[in-house]
C-alpha positions in Angstrom: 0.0 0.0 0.0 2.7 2.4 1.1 4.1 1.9 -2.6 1.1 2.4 -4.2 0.6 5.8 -2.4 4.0 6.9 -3.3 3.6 6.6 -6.9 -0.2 8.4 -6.6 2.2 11.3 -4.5 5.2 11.3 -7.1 2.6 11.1 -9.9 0.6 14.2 -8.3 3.8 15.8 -8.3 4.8 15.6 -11.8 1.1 16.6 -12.9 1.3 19.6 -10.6 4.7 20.5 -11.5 3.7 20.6 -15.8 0.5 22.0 -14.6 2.4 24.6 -13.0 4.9 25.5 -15.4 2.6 25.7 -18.8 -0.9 25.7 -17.6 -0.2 28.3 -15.1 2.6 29.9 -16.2 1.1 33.5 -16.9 -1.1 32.9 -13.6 1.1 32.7 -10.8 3.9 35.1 -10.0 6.1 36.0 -7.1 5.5 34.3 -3.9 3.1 31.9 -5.3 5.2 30.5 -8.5 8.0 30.1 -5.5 5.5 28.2 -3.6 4.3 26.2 -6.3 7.8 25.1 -7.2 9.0 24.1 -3.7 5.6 22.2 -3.0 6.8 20.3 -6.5 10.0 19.9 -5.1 9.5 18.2 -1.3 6.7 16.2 -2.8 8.5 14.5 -5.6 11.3 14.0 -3.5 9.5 12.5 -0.4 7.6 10.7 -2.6 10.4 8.5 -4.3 11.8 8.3 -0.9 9.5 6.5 0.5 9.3 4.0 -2.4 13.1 3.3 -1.5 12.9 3.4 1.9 9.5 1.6 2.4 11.9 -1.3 -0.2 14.2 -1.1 2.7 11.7 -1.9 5.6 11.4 1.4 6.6 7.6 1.6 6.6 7.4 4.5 9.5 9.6 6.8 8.1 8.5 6.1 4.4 4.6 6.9 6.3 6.3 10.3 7.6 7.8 11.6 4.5 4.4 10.7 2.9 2.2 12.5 5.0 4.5 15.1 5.8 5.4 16.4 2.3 1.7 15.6 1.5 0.7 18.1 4.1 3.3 20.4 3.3 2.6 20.7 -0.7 -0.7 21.0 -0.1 -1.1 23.8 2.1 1.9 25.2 -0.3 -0.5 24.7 -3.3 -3.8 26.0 -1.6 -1.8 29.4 -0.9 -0.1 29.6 -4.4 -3.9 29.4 -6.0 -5.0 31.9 -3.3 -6.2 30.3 0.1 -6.1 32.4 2.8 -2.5 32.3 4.0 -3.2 31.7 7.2 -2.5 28.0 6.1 0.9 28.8 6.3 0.5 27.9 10.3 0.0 24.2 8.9 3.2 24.3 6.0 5.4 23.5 9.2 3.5 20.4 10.7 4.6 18.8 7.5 7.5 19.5 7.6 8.3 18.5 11.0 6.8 15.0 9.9 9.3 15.1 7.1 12.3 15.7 9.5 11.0 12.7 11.8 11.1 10.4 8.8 14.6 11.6 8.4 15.4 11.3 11.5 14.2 7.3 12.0 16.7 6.4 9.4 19.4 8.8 10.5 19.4 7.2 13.9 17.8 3.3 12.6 14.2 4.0 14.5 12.0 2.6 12.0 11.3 -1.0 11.9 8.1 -1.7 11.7 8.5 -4.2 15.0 
Protein backbone atom coordinates (compact mmCIF):
# COMPACT_ATOMS: atom_id res chain seq x y z
CA UNK A 1 0.00 0.00 0.00
CA UNK A 2 2.67 2.42 1.12
CA UNK A 3 4.12 1.86 -2.64
CA UNK A 4 1.12 2.41 -4.25
CA UNK A 5 0.55 5.83 -2.39
CA UNK A 6 3.98 6.86 -3.29
CA UNK A 7 3.65 6.59 -6.86
CA UNK A 8 -0.20 8.38 -6.57
CA UNK A 9 2.23 11.26 -4.52
CA UNK A 10 5.20 11.31 -7.09
CA UNK A 11 2.63 11.10 -9.94
CA UNK A 12 0.62 14.20 -8.31
CA UNK A 13 3.78 15.79 -8.26
CA UNK A 14 4.81 15.57 -11.77
CA UNK A 15 1.09 16.55 -12.92
CA UNK A 16 1.29 19.56 -10.60
CA UNK A 17 4.67 20.48 -11.52
CA UNK A 18 3.75 20.61 -15.83
CA UNK A 19 0.48 22.02 -14.57
CA UNK A 20 2.41 24.63 -12.96
CA UNK A 21 4.94 25.48 -15.41
CA UNK A 22 2.55 25.70 -18.77
CA UNK A 23 -0.93 25.65 -17.60
CA UNK A 24 -0.24 28.30 -15.13
CA UNK A 25 2.61 29.93 -16.15
CA UNK A 26 1.11 33.51 -16.89
CA UNK A 27 -1.07 32.88 -13.64
CA UNK A 28 1.08 32.74 -10.83
CA UNK A 29 3.86 35.11 -10.00
CA UNK A 30 6.05 35.97 -7.13
CA UNK A 31 5.54 34.32 -3.88
CA UNK A 32 3.08 31.87 -5.25
CA UNK A 33 5.20 30.50 -8.49
CA UNK A 34 8.02 30.11 -5.45
CA UNK A 35 5.52 28.23 -3.60
CA UNK A 36 4.28 26.24 -6.35
CA UNK A 37 7.77 25.06 -7.17
CA UNK A 38 8.97 24.15 -3.65
CA UNK A 39 5.56 22.18 -3.01
CA UNK A 40 6.81 20.34 -6.53
CA UNK A 41 9.98 19.91 -5.15
CA UNK A 42 9.49 18.18 -1.31
CA UNK A 43 6.72 16.16 -2.82
CA UNK A 44 8.53 14.50 -5.61
CA UNK A 45 11.25 14.04 -3.52
CA UNK A 46 9.54 12.52 -0.37
CA UNK A 47 7.63 10.65 -2.63
CA UNK A 48 10.42 8.54 -4.30
CA UNK A 49 11.80 8.33 -0.91
CA UNK A 50 9.46 6.48 0.50
CA UNK A 51 9.31 3.95 -2.44
CA UNK A 52 13.06 3.33 -1.51
CA UNK A 53 12.88 3.45 1.93
CA UNK A 54 9.54 1.64 2.40
CA UNK A 55 11.90 -1.27 -0.22
CA UNK A 56 14.23 -1.14 2.70
CA UNK A 57 11.73 -1.86 5.61
CA UNK A 58 11.36 1.37 6.60
CA UNK A 59 7.62 1.63 6.60
CA UNK A 60 7.36 4.53 9.47
CA UNK A 61 9.62 6.76 8.06
CA UNK A 62 8.47 6.14 4.39
CA UNK A 63 4.60 6.91 6.28
CA UNK A 64 6.33 10.27 7.61
CA UNK A 65 7.82 11.56 4.51
CA UNK A 66 4.39 10.73 2.91
CA UNK A 67 2.16 12.49 5.02
CA UNK A 68 4.46 15.07 5.83
CA UNK A 69 5.41 16.38 2.31
CA UNK A 70 1.70 15.64 1.53
CA UNK A 71 0.68 18.08 4.05
CA UNK A 72 3.35 20.35 3.31
CA UNK A 73 2.57 20.68 -0.67
CA UNK A 74 -0.75 20.99 -0.12
CA UNK A 75 -1.08 23.82 2.14
CA UNK A 76 1.89 25.20 -0.35
CA UNK A 77 -0.46 24.69 -3.35
CA UNK A 78 -3.81 25.97 -1.59
CA UNK A 79 -1.83 29.41 -0.90
CA UNK A 80 -0.11 29.55 -4.40
CA UNK A 81 -3.87 29.42 -6.00
CA UNK A 82 -4.97 31.86 -3.32
CA UNK A 83 -6.21 30.26 0.10
CA UNK A 84 -6.06 32.42 2.80
CA UNK A 85 -2.46 32.31 3.99
CA UNK A 86 -3.19 31.67 7.21
CA UNK A 87 -2.53 27.99 6.13
CA UNK A 88 0.86 28.77 6.27
CA UNK A 89 0.55 27.90 10.27
CA UNK A 90 -0.04 24.18 8.90
CA UNK A 91 3.15 24.31 6.00
CA UNK A 92 5.43 23.47 9.17
CA UNK A 93 3.52 20.36 10.70
CA UNK A 94 4.60 18.80 7.49
CA UNK A 95 7.55 19.55 7.59
CA UNK A 96 8.26 18.48 10.99
CA UNK A 97 6.84 15.00 9.88
CA UNK A 98 9.35 15.05 7.07
CA UNK A 99 12.31 15.67 9.53
CA UNK A 100 11.05 12.68 11.83
CA UNK A 101 11.10 10.42 8.84
CA UNK A 102 14.65 11.63 8.39
CA UNK A 103 15.36 11.27 11.55
CA UNK A 104 14.20 7.25 12.01
CA UNK A 105 16.70 6.38 9.37
CA UNK A 106 19.36 8.78 10.48
CA UNK A 107 19.42 7.22 13.89
CA UNK A 108 17.81 3.30 12.61
CA UNK A 109 14.22 3.99 14.54
CA UNK A 110 11.97 2.60 12.00
CA UNK A 111 11.28 -1.03 11.95
CA UNK A 112 8.08 -1.68 11.70
CA UNK A 113 8.45 -4.23 15.03
Amino acid sequence: MIRRIAALLALIAVSLGAFGAHGLDTVLTGEAKEWWETATFYLLVHAVAALLLDGFGARRAAICAMAGSGLFAATLYAMALGAPTFLGMITPIGGVLMLAGWAMVAFGRFHTK
